[in-house]
Backbone as a printed PyTorch tensor [residue, N CA C, xyz], in Angstrom:
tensor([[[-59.8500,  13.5800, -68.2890],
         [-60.0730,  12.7710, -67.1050],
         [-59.2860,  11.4680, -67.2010]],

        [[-58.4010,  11.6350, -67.4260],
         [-56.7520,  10.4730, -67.7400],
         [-57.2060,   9.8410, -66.3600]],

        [[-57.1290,  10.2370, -65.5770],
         [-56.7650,   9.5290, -63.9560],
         [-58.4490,   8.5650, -63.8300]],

        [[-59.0180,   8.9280, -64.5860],
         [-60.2870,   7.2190, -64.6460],
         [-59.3980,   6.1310, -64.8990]],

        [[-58.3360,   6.3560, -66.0240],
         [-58.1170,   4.7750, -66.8660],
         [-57.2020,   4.5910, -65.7210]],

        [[-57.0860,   4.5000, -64.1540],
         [-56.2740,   3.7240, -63.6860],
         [-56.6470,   2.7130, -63.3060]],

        [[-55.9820,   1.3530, -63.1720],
         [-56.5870,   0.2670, -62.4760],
         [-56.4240,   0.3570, -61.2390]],

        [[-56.2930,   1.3390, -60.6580],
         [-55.7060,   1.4310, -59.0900],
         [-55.8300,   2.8720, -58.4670]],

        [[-57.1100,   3.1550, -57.5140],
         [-56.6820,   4.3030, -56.9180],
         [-56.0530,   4.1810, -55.5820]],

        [[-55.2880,   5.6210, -55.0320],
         [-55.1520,   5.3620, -53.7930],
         [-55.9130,   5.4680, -52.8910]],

        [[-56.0790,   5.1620, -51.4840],
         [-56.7670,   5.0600, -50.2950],
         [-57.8400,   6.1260, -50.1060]],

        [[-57.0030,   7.4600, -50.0550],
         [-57.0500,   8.4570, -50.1290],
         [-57.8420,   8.9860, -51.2300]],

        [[-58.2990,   8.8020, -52.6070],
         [-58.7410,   9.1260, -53.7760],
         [-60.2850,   8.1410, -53.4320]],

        [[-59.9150,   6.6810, -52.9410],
         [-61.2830,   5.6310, -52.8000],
         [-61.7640,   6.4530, -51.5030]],

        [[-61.2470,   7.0020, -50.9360],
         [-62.2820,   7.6660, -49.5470],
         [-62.7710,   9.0420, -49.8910]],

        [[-62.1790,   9.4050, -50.6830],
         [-62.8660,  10.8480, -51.3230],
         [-64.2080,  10.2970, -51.8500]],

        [[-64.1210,   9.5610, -52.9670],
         [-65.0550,   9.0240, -53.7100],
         [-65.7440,   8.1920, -52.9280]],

        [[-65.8160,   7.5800, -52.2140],
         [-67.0400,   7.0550, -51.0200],
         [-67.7120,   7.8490, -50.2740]],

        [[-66.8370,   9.1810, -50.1820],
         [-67.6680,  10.2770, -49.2120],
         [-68.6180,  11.1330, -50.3080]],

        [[-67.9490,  11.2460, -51.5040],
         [-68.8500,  12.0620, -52.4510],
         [-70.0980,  10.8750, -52.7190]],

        [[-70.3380,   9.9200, -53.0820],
         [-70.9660,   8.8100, -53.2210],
         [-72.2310,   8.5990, -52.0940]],

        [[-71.6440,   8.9720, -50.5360],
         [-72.4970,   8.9240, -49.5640],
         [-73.3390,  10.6540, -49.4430]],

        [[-72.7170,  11.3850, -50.0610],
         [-73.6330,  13.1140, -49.5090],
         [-74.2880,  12.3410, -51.2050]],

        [[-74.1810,  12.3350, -51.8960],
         [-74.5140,  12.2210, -53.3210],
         [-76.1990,  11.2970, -52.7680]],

        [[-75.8400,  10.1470, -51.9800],
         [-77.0640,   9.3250, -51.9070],
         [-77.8530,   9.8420, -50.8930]],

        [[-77.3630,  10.9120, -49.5270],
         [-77.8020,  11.2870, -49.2100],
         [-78.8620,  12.5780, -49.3780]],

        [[-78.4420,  13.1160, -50.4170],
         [-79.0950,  14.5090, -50.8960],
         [-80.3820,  13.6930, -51.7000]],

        [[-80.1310,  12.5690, -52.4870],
         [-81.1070,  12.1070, -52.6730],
         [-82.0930,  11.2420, -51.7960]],

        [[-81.9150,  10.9200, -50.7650],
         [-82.7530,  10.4000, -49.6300],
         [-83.4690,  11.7680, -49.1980]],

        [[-82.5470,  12.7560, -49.8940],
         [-83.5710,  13.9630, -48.9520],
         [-84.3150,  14.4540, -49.7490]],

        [[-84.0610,  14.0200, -51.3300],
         [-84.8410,  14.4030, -52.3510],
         [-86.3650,  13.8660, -52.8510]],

        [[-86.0880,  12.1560, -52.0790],
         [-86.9520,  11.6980, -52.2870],
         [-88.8700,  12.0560, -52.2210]],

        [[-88.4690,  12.5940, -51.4460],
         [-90.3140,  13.1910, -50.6610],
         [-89.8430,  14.7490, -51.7920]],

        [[-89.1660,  14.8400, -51.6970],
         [-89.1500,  16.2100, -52.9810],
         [-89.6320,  15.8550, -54.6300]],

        [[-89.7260,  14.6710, -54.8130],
         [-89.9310,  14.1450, -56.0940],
         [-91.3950,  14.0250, -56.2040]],

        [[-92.2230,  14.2930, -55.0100],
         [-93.8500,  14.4880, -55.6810],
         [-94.3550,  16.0940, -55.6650]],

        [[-92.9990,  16.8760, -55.1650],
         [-93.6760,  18.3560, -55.3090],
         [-93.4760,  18.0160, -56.8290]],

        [[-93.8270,  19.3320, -57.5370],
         [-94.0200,  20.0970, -59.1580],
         [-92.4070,  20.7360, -59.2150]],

        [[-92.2920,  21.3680, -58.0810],
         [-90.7180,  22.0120, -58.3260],
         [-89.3860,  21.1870, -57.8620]],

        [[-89.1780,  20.2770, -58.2230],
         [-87.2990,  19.7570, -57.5620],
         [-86.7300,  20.3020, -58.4850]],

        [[-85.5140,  20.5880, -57.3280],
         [-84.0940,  21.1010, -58.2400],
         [-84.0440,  20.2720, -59.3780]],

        [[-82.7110,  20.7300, -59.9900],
         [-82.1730,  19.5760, -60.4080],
         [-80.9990,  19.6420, -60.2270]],

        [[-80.1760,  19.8330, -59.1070],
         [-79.2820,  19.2100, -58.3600],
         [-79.9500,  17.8800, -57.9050]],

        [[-80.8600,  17.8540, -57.1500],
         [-81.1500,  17.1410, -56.1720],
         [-82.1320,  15.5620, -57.7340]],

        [[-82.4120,  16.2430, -58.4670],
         [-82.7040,  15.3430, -59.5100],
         [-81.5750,  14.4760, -60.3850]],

        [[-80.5810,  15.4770, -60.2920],
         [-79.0430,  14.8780, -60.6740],
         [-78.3660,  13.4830, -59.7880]],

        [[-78.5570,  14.4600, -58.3450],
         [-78.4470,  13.6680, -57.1430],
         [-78.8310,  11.9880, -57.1270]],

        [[-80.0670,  12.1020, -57.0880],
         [-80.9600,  10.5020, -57.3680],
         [-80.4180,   9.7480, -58.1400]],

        [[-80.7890,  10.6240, -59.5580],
         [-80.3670,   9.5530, -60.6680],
         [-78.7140,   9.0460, -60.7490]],

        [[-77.6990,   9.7990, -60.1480],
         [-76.2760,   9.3560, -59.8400],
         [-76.6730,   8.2790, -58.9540]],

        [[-77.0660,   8.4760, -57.5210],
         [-77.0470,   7.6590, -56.6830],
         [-77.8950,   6.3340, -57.6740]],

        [[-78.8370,   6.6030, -57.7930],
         [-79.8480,   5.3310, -58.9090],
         [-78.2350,   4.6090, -59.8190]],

        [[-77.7470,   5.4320, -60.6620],
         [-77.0140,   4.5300, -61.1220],
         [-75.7500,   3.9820, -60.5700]],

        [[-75.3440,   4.2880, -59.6980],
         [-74.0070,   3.7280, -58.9740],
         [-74.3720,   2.6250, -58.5310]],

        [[-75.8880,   2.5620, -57.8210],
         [-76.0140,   1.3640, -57.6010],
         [-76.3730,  -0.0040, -58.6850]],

        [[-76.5600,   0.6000, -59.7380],
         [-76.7700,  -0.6970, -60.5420],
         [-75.4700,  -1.6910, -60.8330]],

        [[-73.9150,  -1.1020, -60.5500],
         [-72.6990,  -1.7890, -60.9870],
         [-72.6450,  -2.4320, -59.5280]],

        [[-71.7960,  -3.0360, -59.6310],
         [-71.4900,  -4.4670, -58.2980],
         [-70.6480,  -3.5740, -57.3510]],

        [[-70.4310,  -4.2450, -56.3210],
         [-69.6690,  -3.2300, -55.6720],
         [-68.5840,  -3.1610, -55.0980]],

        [[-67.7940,  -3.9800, -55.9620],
         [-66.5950,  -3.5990, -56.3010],
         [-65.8090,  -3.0780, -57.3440]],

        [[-66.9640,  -1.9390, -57.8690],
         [-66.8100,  -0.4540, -58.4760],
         [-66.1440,   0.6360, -57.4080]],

        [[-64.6660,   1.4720, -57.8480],
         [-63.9940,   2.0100, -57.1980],
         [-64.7950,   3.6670, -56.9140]],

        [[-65.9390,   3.7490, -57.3250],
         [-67.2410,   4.7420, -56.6600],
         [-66.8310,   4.3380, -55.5130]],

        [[-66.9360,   3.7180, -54.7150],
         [-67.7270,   3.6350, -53.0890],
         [-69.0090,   3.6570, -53.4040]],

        [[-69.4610,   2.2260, -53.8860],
         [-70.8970,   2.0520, -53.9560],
         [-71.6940,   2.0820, -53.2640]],

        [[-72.7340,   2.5950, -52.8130],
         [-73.6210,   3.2500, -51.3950],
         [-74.0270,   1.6650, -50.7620]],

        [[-74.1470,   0.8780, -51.4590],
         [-74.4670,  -0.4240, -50.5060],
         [-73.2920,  -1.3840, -49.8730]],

        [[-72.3190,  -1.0470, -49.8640],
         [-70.7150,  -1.2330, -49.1660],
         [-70.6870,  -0.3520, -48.2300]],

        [[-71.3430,   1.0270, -48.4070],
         [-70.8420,   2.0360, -47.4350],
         [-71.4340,   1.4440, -45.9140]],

        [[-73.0920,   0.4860, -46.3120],
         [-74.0870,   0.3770, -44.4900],
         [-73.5410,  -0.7400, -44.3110]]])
């Protein structure tokens, strides 16, 4: 995964990664009320905890941090 250590993505690469970033936080908004059944995926448990941690870095992390996206 060479293409992390860049200091620079293109436009095109930051809008990929803002759109994966937004279904990513979205699957977990849909997961949420799924987190008091007994059975969640764990996609959708994967889901959260990605979205949970993207948001802890500032956001001008080249993610497309979900609180830049509203």
């Amino acid at each position: 995964m060479e293409w992390l250590e860049f200091s620079r993505w293109s436009p095109e690469v930051e809008r990929q990664l803002a759109q994966q970033a937004a279904r990513l936080g979205a699957a977990a908004a849909r997961g949420a009320s799924l987190t008091r059944r007994v059975r969640v995926s764990a996609t959708v448990a994967a889901a959260y905890r990605l979205s949970a941690m993207l948001r802890e870095y500032p956001r001008t992390n080249p993610w497309g941090h979900p609180v830049s996206e509203s």
